[in-house]
N, C-alpha and C positions, 0 to 999 in steps of 0.2 A: 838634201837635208834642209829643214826649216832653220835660218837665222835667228836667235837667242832677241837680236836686235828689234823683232817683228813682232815678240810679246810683251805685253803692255800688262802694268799693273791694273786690276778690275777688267780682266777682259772673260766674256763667260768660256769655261772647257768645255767643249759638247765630244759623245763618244760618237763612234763610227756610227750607231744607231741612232743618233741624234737625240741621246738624253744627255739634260744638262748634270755633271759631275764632278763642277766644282767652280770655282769665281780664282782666277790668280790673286795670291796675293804678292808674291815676288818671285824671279831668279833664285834658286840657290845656289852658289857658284858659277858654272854655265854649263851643265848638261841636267840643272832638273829645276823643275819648275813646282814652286810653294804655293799651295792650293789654302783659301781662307776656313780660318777652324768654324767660325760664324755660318759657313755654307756646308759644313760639313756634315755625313749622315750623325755625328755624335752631340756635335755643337761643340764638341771640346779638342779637338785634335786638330792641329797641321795634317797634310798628306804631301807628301812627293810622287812626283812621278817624274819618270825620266823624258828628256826633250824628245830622244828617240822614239816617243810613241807618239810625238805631234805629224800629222800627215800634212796640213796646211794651215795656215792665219789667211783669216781676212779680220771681218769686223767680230770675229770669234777666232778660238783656236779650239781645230778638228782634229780628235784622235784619232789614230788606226786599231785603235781597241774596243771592242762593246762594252759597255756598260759597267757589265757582272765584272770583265775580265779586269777593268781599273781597278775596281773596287776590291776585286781576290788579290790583287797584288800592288798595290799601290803600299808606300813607307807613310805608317804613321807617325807622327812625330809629337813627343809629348807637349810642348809651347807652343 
């Protein structure tokens, strides 16, 4: 499992397919990661997703999800 410690605020999400899906913009406690509303498909929403679908960081962090599958099930968050 990916260390919480190894994601960095403004680091790009890229999904399994290698589309970009979102820019962090913080931790939310320590199993889900606050994606920027500014990068978002609405312009106006937060999204969470859980740490658990991080497969690895480097100078990005790589999901184990496609694309479609973040986007079907990721937490919008109204702020």
């Amino acid at each position: 499992m990916v260390s919480a410690s190894e994601i960095q605020e403004h680091m790009e999400v890229r999904s399994l397919d290698g589309e970009h899906v979102g820019t962090v913009d913080h931790l939310e406690g320590s199993d889900r990661i606050k994606l920027t509303k500014n990068d978002s498909p609405d312009g106006e929403h937060h999204h969470l997703i859980p740490l658990d679908w991080v497969d690895h960081v480097d100078a990005h962090v790589h999901l184990s999800k496609n694309a479609s599958d973040v986007r079907a099930q990721w937490t919008h968050v109204a702020n």
